[in-house]
BALOBA-1460 file (C-alpha; in Angstrom, 3 decimals):
// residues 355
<rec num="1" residu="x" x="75.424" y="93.559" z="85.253"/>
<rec num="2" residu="x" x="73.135" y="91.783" z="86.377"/>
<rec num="3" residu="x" x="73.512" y="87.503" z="87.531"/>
<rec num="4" residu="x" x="72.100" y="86.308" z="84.032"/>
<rec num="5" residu="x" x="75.080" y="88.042" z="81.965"/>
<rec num="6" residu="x" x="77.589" y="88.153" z="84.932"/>
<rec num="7" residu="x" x="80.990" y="86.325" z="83.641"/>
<rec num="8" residu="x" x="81.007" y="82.961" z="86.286"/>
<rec num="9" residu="x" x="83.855" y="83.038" z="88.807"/>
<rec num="10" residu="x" x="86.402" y="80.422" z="89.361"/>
<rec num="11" residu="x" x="85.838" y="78.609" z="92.384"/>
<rec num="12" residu="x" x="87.943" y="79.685" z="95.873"/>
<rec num="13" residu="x" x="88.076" y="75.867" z="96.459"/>
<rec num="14" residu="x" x="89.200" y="75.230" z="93.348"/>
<rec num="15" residu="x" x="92.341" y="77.333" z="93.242"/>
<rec num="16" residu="x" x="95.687" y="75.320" z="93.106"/>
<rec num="17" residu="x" x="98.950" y="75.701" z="95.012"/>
<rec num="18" residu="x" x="97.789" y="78.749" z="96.154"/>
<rec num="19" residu="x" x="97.591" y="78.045" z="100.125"/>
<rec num="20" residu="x" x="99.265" y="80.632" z="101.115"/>
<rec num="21" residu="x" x="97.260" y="83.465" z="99.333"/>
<rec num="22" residu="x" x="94.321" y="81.488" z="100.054"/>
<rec num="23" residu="x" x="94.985" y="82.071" z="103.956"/>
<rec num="24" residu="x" x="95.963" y="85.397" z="104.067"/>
<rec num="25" residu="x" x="92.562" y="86.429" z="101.907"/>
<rec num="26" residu="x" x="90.660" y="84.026" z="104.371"/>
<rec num="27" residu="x" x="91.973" y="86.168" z="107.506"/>
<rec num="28" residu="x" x="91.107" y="89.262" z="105.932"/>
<rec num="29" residu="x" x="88.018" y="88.570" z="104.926"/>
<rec num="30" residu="x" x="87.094" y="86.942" z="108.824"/>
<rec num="31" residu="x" x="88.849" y="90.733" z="110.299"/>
<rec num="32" residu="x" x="88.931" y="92.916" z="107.621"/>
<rec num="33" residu="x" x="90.568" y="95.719" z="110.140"/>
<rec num="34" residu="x" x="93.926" y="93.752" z="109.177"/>
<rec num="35" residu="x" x="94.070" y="96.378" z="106.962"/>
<rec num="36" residu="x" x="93.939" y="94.535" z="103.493"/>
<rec num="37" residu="x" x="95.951" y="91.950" z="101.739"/>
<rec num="38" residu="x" x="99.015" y="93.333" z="99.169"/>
<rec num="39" residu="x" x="100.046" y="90.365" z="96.739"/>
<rec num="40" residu="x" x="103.207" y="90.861" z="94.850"/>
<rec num="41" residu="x" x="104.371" y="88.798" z="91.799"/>
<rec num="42" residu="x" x="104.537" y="88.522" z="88.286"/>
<rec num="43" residu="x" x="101.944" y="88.473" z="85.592"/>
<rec num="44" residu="x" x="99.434" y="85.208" z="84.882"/>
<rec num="45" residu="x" x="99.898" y="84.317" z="88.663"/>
<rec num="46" residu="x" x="95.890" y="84.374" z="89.319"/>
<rec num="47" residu="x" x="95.875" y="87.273" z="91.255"/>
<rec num="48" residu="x" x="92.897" y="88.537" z="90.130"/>
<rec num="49" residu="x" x="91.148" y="84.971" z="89.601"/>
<rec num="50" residu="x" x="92.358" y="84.526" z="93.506"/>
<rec num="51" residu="x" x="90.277" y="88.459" z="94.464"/>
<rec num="52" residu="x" x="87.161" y="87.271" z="92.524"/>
<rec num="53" residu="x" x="86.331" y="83.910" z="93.973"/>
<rec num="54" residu="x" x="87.301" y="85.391" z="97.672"/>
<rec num="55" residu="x" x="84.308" y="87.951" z="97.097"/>
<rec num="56" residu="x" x="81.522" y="85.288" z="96.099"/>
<rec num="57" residu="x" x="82.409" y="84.001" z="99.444"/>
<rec num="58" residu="x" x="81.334" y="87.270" z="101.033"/>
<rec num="59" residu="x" x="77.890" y="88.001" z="102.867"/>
<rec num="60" residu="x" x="76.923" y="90.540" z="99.286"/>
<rec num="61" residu="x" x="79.824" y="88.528" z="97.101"/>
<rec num="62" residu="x" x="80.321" y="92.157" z="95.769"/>
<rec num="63" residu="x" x="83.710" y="93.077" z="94.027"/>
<rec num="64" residu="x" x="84.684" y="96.880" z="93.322"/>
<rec num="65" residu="x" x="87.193" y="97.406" z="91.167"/>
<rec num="66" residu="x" x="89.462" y="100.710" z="91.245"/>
<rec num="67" residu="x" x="90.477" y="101.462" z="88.392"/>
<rec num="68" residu="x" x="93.833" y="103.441" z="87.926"/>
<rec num="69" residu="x" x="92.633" y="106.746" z="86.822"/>
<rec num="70" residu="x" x="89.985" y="106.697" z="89.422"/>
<rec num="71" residu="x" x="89.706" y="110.019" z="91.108"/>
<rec num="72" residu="x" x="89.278" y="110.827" z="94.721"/>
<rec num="73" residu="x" x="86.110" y="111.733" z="94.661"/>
<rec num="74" residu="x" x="84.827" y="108.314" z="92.714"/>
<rec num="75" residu="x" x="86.907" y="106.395" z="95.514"/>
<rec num="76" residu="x" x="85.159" y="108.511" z="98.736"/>
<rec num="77" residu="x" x="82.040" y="110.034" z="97.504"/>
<rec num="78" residu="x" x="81.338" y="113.839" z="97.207"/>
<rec num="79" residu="x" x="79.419" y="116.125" z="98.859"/>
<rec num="80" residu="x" x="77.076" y="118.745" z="97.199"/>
<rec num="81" residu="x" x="77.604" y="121.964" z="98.909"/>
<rec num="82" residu="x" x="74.787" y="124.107" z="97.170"/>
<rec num="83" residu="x" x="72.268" y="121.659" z="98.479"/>
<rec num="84" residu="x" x="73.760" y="122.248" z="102.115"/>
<rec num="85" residu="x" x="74.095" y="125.604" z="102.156"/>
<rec num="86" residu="x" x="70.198" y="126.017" z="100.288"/>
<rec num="87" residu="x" x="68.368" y="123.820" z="102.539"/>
<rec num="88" residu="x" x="70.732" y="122.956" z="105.278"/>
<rec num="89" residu="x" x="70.588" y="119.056" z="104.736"/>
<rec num="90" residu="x" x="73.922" y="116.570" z="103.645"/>
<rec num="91" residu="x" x="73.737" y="115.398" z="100.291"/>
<rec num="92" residu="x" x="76.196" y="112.630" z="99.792"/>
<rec num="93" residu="x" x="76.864" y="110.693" z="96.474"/>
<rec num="94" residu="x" x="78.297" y="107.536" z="97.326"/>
<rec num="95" residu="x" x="81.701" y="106.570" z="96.089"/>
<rec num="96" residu="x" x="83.638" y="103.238" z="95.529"/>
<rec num="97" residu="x" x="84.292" y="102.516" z="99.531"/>
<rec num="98" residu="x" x="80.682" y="102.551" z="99.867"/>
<rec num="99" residu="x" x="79.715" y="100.638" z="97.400"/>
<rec num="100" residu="x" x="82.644" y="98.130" z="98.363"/>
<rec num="101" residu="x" x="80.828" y="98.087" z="102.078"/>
<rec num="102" residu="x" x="80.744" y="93.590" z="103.052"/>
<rec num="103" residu="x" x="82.763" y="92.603" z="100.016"/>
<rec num="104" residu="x" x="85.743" y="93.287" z="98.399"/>
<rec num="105" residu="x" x="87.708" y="95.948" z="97.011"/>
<rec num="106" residu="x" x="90.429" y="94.784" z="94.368"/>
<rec num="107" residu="x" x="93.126" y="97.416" z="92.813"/>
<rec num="108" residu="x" x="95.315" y="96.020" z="90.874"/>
<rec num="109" residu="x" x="98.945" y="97.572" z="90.456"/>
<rec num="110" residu="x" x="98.215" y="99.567" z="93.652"/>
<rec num="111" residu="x" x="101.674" y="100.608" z="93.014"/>
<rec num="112" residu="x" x="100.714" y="102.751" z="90.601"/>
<rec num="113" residu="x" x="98.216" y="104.801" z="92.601"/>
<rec num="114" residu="x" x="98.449" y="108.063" z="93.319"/>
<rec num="115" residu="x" x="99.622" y="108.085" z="97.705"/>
<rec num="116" residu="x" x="96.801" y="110.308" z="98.331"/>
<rec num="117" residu="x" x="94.303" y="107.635" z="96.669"/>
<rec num="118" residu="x" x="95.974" y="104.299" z="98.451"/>
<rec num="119" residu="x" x="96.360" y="106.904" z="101.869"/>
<rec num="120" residu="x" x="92.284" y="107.172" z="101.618"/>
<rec num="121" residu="x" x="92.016" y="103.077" z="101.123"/>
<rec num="122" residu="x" x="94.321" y="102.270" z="103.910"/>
<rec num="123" residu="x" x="92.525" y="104.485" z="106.070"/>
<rec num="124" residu="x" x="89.072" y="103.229" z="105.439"/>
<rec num="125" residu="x" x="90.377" y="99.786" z="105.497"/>
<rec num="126" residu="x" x="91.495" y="99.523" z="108.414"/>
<rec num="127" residu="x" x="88.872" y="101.765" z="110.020"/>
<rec num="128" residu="x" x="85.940" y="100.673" z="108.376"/>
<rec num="129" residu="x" x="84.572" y="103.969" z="108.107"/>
<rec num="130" residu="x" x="85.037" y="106.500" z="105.481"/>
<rec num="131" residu="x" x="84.704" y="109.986" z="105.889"/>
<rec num="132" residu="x" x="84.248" y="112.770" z="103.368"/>
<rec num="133" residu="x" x="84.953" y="115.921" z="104.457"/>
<rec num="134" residu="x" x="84.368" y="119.340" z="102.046"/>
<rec num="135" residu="x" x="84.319" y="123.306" z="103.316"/>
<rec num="136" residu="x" x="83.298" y="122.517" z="106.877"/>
<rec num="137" residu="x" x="80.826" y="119.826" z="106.460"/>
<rec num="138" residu="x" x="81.501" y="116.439" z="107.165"/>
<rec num="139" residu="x" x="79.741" y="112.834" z="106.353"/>
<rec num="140" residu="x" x="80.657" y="109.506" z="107.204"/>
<rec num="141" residu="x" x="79.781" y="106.034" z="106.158"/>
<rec num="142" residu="x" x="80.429" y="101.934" z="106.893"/>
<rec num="143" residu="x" x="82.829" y="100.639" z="104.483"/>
<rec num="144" residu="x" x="83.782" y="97.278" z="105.873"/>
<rec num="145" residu="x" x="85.366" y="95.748" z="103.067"/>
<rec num="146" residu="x" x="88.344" y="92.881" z="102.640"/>
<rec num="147" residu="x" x="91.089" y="95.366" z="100.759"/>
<rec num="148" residu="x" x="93.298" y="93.352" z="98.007"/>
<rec num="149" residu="x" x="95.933" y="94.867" z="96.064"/>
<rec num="150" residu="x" x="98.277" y="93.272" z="93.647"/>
<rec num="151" residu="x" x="101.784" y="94.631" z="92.146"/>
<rec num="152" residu="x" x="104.194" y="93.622" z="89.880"/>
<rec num="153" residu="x" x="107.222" y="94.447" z="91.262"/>
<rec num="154" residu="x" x="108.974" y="94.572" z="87.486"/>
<rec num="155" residu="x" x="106.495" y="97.934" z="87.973"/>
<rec num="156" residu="x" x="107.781" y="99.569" z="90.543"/>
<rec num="157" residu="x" x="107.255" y="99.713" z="94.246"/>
<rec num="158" residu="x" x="105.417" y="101.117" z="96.850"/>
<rec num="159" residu="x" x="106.909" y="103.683" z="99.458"/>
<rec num="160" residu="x" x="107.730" y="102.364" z="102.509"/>
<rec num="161" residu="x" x="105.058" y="104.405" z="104.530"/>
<rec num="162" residu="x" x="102.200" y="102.781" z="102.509"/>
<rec num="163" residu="x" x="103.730" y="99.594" z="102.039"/>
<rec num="164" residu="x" x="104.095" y="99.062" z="105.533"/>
<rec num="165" residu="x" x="100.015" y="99.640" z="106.320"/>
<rec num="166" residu="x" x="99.092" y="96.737" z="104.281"/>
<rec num="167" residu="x" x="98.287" y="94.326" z="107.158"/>
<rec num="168" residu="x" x="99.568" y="90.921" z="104.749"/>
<rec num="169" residu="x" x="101.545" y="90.148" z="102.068"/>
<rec num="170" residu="x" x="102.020" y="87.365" z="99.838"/>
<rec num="171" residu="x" x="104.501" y="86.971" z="97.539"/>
<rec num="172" residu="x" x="103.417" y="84.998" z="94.452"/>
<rec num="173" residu="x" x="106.485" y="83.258" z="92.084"/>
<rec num="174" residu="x" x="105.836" y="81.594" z="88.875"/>
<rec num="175" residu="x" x="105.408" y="77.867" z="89.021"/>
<rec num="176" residu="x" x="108.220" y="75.483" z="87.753"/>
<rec num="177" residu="x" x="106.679" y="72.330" z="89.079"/>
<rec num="178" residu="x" x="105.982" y="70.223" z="85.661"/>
<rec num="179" residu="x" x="102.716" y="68.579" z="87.868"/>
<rec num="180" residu="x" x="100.815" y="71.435" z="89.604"/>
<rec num="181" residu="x" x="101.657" y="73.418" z="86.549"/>
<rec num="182" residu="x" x="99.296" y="70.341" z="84.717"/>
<rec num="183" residu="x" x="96.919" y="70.756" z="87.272"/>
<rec num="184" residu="x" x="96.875" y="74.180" z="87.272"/>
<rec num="185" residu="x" x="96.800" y="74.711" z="83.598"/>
<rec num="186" residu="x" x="94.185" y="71.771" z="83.166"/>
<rec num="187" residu="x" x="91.782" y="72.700" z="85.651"/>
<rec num="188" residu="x" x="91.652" y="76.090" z="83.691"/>
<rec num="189" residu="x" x="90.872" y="74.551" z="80.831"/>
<rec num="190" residu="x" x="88.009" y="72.676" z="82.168"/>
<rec num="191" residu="x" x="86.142" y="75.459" z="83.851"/>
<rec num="192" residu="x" x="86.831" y="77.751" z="80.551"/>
<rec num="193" residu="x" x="85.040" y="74.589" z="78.746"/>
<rec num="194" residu="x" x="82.020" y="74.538" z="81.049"/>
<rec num="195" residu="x" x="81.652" y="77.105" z="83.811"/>
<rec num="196" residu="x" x="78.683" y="75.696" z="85.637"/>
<rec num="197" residu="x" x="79.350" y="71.865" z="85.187"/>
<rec num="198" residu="x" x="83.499" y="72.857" z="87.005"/>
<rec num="199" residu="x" x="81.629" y="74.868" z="89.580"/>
<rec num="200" residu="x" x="79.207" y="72.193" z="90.357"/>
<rec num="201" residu="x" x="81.787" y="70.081" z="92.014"/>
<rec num="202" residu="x" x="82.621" y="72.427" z="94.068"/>
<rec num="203" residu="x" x="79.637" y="73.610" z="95.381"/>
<rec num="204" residu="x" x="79.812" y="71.923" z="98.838"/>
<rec num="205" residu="x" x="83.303" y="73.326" z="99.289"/>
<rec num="206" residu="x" x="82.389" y="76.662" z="98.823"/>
<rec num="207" residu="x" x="79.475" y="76.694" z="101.019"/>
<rec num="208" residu="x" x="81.986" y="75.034" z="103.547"/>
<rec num="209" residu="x" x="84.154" y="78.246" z="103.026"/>
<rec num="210" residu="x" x="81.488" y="80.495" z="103.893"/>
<rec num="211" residu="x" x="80.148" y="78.521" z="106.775"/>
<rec num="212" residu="x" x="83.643" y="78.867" z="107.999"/>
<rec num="213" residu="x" x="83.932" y="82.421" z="107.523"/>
<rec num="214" residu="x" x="80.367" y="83.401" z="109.361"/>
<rec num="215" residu="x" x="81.523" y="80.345" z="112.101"/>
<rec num="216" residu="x" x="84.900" y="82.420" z="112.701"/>
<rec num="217" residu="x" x="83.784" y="86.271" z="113.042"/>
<rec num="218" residu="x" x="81.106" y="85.059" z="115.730"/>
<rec num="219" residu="x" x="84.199" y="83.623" z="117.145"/>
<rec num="220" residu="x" x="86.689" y="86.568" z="117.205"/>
<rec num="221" residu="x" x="85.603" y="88.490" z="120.143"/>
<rec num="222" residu="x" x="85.671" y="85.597" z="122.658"/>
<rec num="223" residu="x" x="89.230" y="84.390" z="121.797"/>
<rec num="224" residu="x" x="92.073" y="86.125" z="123.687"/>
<rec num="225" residu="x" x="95.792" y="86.620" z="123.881"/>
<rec num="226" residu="x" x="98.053" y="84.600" z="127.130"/>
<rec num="227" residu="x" x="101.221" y="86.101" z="127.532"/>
<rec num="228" residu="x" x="103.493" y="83.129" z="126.277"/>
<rec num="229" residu="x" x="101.679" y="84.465" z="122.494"/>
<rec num="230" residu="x" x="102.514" y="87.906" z="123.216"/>
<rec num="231" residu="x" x="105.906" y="87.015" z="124.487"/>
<rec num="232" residu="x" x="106.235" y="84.716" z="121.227"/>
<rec num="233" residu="x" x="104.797" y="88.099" z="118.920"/>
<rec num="234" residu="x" x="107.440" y="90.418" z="120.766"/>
<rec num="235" residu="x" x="110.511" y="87.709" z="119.726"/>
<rec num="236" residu="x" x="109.456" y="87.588" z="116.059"/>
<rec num="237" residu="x" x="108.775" y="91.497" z="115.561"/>
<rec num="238" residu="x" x="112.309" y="92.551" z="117.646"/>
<rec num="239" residu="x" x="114.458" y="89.264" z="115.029"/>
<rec num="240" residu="x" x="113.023" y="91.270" z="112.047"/>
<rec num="241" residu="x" x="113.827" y="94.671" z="113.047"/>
<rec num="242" residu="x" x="110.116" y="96.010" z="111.989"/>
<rec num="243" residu="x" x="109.365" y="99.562" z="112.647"/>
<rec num="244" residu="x" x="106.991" y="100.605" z="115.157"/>
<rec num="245" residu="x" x="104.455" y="98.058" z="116.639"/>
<rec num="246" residu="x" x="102.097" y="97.760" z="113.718"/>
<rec num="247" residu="x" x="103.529" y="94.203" z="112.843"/>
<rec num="248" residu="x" x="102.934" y="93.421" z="116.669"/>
<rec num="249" residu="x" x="99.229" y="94.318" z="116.397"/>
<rec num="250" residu="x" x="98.503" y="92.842" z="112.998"/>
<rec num="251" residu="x" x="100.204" y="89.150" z="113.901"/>
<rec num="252" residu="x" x="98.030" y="89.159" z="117.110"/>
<rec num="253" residu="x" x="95.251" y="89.605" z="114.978"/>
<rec num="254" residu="x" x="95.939" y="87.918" z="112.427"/>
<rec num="255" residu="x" x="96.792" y="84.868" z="114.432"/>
<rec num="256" residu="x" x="93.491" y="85.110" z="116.649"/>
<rec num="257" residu="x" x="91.445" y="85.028" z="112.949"/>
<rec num="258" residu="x" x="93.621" y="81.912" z="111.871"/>
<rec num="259" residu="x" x="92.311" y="80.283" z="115.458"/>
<rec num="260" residu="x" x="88.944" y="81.286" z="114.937"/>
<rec num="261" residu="x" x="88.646" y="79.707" z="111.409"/>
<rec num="262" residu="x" x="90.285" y="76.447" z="112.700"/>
<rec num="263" residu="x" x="87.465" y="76.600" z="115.626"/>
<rec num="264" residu="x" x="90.418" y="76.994" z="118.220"/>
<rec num="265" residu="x" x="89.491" y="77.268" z="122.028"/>
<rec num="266" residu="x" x="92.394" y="79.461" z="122.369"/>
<rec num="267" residu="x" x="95.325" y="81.586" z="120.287"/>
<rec num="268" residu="x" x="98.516" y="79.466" z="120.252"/>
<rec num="269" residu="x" x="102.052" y="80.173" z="119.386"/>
<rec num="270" residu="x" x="101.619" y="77.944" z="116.412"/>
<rec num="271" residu="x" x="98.667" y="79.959" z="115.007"/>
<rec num="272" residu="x" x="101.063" y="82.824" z="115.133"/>
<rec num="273" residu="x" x="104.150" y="81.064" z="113.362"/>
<rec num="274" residu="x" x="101.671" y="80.340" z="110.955"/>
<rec num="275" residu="x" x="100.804" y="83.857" z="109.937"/>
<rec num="276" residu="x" x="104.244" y="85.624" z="111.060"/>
<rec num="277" residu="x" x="105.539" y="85.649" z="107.547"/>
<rec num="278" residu="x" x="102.907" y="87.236" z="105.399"/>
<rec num="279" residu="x" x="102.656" y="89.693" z="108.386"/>
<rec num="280" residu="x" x="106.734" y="90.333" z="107.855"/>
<rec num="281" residu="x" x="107.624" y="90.159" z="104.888"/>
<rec num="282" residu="x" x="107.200" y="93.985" z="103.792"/>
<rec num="283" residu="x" x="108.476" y="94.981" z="107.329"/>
<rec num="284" residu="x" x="111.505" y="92.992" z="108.161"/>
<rec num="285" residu="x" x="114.667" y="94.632" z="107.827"/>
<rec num="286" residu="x" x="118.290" y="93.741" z="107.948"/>
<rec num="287" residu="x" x="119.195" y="93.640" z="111.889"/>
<rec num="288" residu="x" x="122.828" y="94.666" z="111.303"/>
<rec num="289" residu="x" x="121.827" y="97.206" z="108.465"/>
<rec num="290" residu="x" x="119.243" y="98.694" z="111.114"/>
<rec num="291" residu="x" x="121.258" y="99.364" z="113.459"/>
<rec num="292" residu="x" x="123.676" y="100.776" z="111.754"/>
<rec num="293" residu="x" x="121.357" y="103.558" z="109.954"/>
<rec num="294" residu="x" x="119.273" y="104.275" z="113.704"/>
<rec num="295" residu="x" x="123.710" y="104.669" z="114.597"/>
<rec num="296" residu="x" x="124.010" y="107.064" z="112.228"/>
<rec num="297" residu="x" x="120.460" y="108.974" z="113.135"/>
<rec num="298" residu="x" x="121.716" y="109.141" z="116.468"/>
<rec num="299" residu="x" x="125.298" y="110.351" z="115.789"/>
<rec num="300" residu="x" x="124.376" y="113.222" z="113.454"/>
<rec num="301" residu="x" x="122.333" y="115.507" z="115.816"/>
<rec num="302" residu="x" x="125.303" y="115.069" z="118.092"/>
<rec num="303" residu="x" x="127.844" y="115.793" z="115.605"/>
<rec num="304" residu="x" x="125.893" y="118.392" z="114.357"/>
<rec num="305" residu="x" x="125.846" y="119.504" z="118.357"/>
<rec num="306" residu="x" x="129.424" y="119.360" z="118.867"/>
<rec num="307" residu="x" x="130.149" y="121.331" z="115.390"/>
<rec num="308" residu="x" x="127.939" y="123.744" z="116.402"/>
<rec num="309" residu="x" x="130.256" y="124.103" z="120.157"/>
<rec num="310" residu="x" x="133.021" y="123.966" z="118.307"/>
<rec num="311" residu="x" x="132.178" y="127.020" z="116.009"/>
<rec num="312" residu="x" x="130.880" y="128.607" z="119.039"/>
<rec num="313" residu="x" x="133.392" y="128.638" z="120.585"/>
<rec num="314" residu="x" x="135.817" y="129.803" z="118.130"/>
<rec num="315" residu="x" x="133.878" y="132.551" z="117.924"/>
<rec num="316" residu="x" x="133.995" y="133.479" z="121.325"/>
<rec num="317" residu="x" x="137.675" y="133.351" z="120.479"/>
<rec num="318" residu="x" x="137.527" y="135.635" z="118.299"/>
<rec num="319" residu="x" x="135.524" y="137.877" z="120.019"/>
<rec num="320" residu="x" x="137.537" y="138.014" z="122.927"/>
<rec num="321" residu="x" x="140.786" y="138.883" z="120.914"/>
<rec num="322" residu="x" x="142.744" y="142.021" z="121.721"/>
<rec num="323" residu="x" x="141.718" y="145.001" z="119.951"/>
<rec num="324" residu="x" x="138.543" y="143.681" z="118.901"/>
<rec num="325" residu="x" x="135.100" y="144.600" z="120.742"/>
<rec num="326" residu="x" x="132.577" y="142.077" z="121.003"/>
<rec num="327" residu="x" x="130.004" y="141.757" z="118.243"/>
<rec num="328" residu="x" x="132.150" y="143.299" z="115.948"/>
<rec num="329" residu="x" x="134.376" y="140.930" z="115.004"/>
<rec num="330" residu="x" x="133.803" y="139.264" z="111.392"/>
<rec num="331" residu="x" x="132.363" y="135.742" z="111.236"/>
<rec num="332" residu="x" x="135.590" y="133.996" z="109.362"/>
<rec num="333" residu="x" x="137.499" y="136.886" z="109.712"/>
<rec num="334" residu="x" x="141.055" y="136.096" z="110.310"/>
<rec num="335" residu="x" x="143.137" y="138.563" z="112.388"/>
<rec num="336" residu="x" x="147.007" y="139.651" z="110.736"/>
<rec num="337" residu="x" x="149.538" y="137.471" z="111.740"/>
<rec num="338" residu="x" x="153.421" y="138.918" z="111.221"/>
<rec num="339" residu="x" x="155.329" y="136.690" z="108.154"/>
<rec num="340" residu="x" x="159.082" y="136.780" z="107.965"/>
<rec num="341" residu="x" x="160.288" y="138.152" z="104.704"/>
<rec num="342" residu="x" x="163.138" y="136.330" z="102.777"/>
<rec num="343" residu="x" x="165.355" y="138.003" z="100.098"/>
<rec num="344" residu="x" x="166.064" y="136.429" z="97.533"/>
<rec num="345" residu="x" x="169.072" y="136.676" z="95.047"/>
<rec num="346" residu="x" x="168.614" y="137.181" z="91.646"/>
<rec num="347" residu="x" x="165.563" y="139.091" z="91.645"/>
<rec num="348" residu="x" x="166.105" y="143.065" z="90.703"/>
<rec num="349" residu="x" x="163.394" y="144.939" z="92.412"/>
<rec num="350" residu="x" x="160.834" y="146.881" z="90.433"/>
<rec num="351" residu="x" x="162.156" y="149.988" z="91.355"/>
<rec num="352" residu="x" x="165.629" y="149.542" z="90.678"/>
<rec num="353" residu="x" x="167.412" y="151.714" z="88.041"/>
<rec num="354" residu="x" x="168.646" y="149.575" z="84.765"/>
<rec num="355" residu="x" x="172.469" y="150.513" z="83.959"/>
């Protein structure tokens, strides 16, 4: 498609009461090894109006969509064999990821996915390398790309394991506030009416945007971590009960992008309270429910250690008994034990003679 019959995109700057979103796609698009942003929430909530204008933004404004019945070899690439084993050379037909390389890669209901498919996007996405690998031969490729995937959770949800490797998360709700729903709905209505004249008044925001973004990844490697924001990291991770470190890494990162976009000298605490709820709200956990369940991981191998004693012992019992040699006793085998007998009246034995 080329820019002539290309559908115009709603401006980034133009979005309304959206800030949050608008943040977390800002962050991943300044360190895209975040790992991708997952927004949850119901339908008509702009989620895809929201991945569009973040990609014009981009150095090649390029968005991929995946669709659902993509296959893994559209997403990665493939690799023609016969060509390598006839003239010993790699031939590699780029996929998706490579094509997705500087912009954006949108899927929406990622919850849908296959896990093998969203295990390849996570990978590359927080890499920024993809890798195709077929009978021995091997290929890999840049795919630096800002990962966004939506959900409705009506839908279904993601399993934990992949849920978890989304670096952000933003939950969207429908709006119930009469004005920015006005707002909302007529700024729609305006672009929808004339495309280029809506755009044109935003124009200097959006090149502000992408000044910002360029400004902010120069910036990245020169800002660094005191302890008092590590220290602050640490407190917020251990109150939500996260697993692993993961959330650790990605709110250190994610904070350092947030002070690089502001222009910070330095990462503060306050750039990390800013980002420390799209960074937990897929990992925290109940703290009283957590421990609890790591109680009851750690109680079962030991009762399952003292059963084991307790049978084994029994059986060494058993073994031990008089009259029996060891290692041939029965494994449940009880041995005879003598029962009184008790006659009762009334009852003529089966032997008796009738009269």
């Amino acid at each position: 498609m080329n820019a002539a019959t290309q559908r115009p995109t709603f401006p980034f700057a133009a979005l309304i009461g959206q800030t949050p979103l608008q943040q977390a796609l800002l962050l991943a698009a300044i360190d895209p090894g975040l790992g991708g942003v997952l927004v949850s929430g119901p339908r008509g909530t702009a989620k895809s109006t929201a991945a569009r204008a973040l990609a014009e933004l981009l150095p090649e404004g390029q968005l991929v969509n995946l669709p659902l019945g993509a296959s893994e070899d559209r997403l990665i690439g493939t690799l023609d064999i016969e060509t390598v084993l006839r003239d010993g050379s790699v031939r590699f037909s780029p996929g998706l990821l490579a094509k997705a390389h500087r912009g954006v890669l949108y899927v929406d209901e990622v919850n849908l996915l296959p896990d093998a498919l969203v295990d390849a996007l996570l990978d590359a996405a927080a890499s920024g390398i993809n890798t195709v690998e077929r009978d021995g031969v091997s290929h890999s490729h840049d795919a630096s790309f800002v990962l966004i995937g939506t959900m409705n959770p009506e839908e279904g949800e993601l399993r934990p394991q992949l849920i978890d490797r989304f670096g952000l998360m933003v939950g969207l709700q429908n709006c119930f506030e009469p004005r920015v729903r006005q707002q909302i709905v007529k700024a729609r209505l305006a672009f929808d009416l004339d495309p280029q004249g809506f755009r044109a008044g935003y124009t200097q925001q959006q090149e502000t945007y992408v000044q910002r973004i360029h400004a902010a990844r120069d910036a990245l490697p020169q800002l660094d971590f005191d302890d008092a924001v590590h220290a602050h990291v640490s407190t917020l991770c251990i109150d939500a009960a996260v697993d692993g470190l993961r959330a650790d890494l990605v709110m250190l990162r994610a904070a350092r992008a947030l002070a690089a976009l502001e222009q910070a000298a330095a990462v503060t605490t306050g750039h990390v309270e800013r980002v420390a709820e799209s960074v937990l709200m897929h990992r925290r956990h109940d703290r009283e429910t957590r421990a609890g369940d790591d109680a009851r991981e750690h109680e079962a191998p030991r009762q399952a250690a003292d059963d084991a004693d307790a049978a084994s012992s029994w059986q060494s019992s058993q073994d031990s008994a008089p009259g029996t040699a060891a290692g041939d006793s029965d494994w449940g085998y009880l041995p005879p034990q003598p029962a009184g007998v008790t006659q009762v009246k009334g009852v003529i034995p089966l032997n008796a003679k009738k009269r």
